[in-house]
ZAMARGU-4260 file (C-alpha; in steps of 0.2 Angstrom, whole numbers, plus 5000, padded with zeros to 4 digits):
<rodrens>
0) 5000/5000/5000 | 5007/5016/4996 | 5008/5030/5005 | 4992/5038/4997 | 4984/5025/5000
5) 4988/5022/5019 | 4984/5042/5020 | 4967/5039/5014 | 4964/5025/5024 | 4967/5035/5042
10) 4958/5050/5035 | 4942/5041/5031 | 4945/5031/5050 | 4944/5049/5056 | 4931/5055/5046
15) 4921/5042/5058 | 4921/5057/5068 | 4911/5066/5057 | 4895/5058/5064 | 4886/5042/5057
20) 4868/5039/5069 | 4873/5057/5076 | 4855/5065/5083 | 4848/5079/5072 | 4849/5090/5091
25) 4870/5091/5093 | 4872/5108/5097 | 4879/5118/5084 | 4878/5137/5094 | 4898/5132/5097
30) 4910/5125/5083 | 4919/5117/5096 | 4905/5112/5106 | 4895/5105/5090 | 4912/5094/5086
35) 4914/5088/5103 | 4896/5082/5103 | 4897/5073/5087 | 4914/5065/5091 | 4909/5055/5106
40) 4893/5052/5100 | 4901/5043/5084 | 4913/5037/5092 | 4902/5026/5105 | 4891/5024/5088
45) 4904/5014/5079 | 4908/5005/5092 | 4892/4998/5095 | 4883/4996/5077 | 4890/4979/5071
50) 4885/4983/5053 | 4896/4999/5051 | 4911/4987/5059 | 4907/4973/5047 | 4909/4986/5031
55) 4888/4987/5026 | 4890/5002/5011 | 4872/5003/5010 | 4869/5005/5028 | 4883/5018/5030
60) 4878/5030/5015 | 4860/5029/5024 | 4866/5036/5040 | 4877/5047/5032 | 4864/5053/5022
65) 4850/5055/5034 | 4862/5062/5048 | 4881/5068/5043 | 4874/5080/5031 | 4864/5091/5040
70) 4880/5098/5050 | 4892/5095/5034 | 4892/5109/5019 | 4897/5095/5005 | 4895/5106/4989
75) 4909/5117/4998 | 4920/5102/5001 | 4916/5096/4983 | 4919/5113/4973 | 4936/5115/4984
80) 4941/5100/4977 | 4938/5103/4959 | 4943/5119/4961 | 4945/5133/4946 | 4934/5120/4936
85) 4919/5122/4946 | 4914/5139/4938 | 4914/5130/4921 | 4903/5117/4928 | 4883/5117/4924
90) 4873/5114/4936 | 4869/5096/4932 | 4888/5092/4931 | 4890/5101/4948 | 4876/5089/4957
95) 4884/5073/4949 | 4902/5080/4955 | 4895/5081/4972 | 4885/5065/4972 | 4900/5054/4965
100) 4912/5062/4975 | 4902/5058/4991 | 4898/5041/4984 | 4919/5037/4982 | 4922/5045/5000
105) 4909/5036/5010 | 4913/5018/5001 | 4930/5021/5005 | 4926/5025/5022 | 4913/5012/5025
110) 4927/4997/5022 | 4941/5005/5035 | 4927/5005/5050 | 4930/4990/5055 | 4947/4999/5063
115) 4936/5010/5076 | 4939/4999/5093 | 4946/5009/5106 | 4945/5027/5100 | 4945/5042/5111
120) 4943/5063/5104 | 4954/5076/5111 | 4948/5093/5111 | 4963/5105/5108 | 4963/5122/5114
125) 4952/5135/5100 | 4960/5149/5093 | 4945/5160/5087 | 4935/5178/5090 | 4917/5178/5096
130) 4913/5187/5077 | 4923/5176/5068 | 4911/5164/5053 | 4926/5154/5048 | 4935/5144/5063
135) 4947/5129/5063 | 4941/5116/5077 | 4956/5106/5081 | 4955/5088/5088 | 4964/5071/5090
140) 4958/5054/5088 | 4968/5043/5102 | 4970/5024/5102 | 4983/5011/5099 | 4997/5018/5091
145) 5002/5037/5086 | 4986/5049/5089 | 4978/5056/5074 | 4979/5075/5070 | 4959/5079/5064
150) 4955/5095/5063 | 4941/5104/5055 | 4935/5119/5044 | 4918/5126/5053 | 4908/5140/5044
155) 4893/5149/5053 | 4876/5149/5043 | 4858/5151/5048 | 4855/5135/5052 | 4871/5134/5062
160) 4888/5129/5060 | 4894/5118/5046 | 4909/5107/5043 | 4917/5113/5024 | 4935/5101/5027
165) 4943/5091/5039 | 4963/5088/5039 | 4971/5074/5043 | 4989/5074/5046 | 4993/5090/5039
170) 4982/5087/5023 | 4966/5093/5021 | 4953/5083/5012 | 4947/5096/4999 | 4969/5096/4993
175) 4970/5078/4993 | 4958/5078/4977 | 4964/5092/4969 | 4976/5088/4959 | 4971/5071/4951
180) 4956/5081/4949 | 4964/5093/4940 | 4973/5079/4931 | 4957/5072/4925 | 4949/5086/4922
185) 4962/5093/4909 | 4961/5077/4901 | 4946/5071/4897 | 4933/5085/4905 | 4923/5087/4917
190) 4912/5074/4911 | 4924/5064/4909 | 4930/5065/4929 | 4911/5062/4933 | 4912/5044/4921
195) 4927/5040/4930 | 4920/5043/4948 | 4906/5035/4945 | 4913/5019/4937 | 4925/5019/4952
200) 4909/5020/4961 | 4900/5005/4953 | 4916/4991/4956 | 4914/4979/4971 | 4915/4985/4989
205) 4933/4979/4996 | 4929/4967/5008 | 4927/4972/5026 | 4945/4967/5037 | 4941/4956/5051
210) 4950/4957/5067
</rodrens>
């Protein structure tokens, strides 16, 4: 596995944290607070749900579905990641970027589950004025091993605050796409970046790692 790969594979652990069977209350008056709250929930979530462990696709793109993206700002993740193509983007290819890209990010996610055992978050001190709309929440996912830098970008809406990246390691989510996006973009299109997403999309879930 290279080390892409093994990259990917502790940011989408992370992004556990993010907030599969999270409740539609967490309190997001407080970036901190509201990333606290869907931390521990998850956490304890995962660690309890025996089909998330086992790797179910279907059962993990429900839940994230029905309760990650109320607190998450996904076309703001998506258009970072394309980046100067967005603007060039109709409408229709900007939904099919977003629901592909989510699609890839979920699968990807949903076979590295089975790693959340023993898991704790640490909040770490946040740097941020009471007027500020754009905060960076910063946390670390403890266990065996090295702890996980996972940090978050929070903007404040109407309907509260919203997670628009999350960084793992020193690399943030929306910059870890942007290039081969780029790449595939100059290519063959932006149509051709939705076909290869989508076909990426439509092979075989890996198998779920046991033990």
């Amino acid at each position: 596995m290279n080390s892409t790969k093994r990259l990917m594979l502790r940011l989408v652990v992370s992004i556990a944290a993010l907030g599969p069977m999270v409740s539609f209350a967490a309190d997001s008056s407080a970036p901190d607070q509201l990333i606290r709250q869907l931390s521990i929930e998850t956490l304890d979530a995962v660690k309890s749900d025996k089909a998330i462990q086992g790797g179910d696709v279907n059962k993990v793109m429900e839940l994230v579905n029905d309760k990650v993206m109320p607190h998450v700002d996904f076309q703001r993740i998506t258009s970072t990641a394309v980046g100067r193509f967005w603007r060039q983007a109709t409408p229709e290819q900007k939904q099919r970027l977003q629901d592909e890209f989510k699609t890839l990010l979920v699968r990807t996610y949903a076979g590295a589950l089975t790693q959340v055992k023993d898991q704790t978050i640490a909040m770490k001190p946040m740097r941020a004025a009471a007027e500020d709309t754009e905060v960076i929440v910063r946390t670390e996912i403890r266990g065996k091993g090295d702890p996980i830098q996972l940090d978050y970008r929070v903007e404040k809406t109407d309907a509260g605050w919203k997670i628009y990246d999350v960084n793992v390691l020193g690399i943030w989510l929306a910059d870890q796409y942007k290039n081969s996006f780029a790449q595939e973009i100059n290519a063959k299109g932006i149509d051709g970046l939705i076909k290869s997403l989508a076909e990426r999309n439509a092979r075989p879930a890996p198998a779920a790692k046991k033990g």
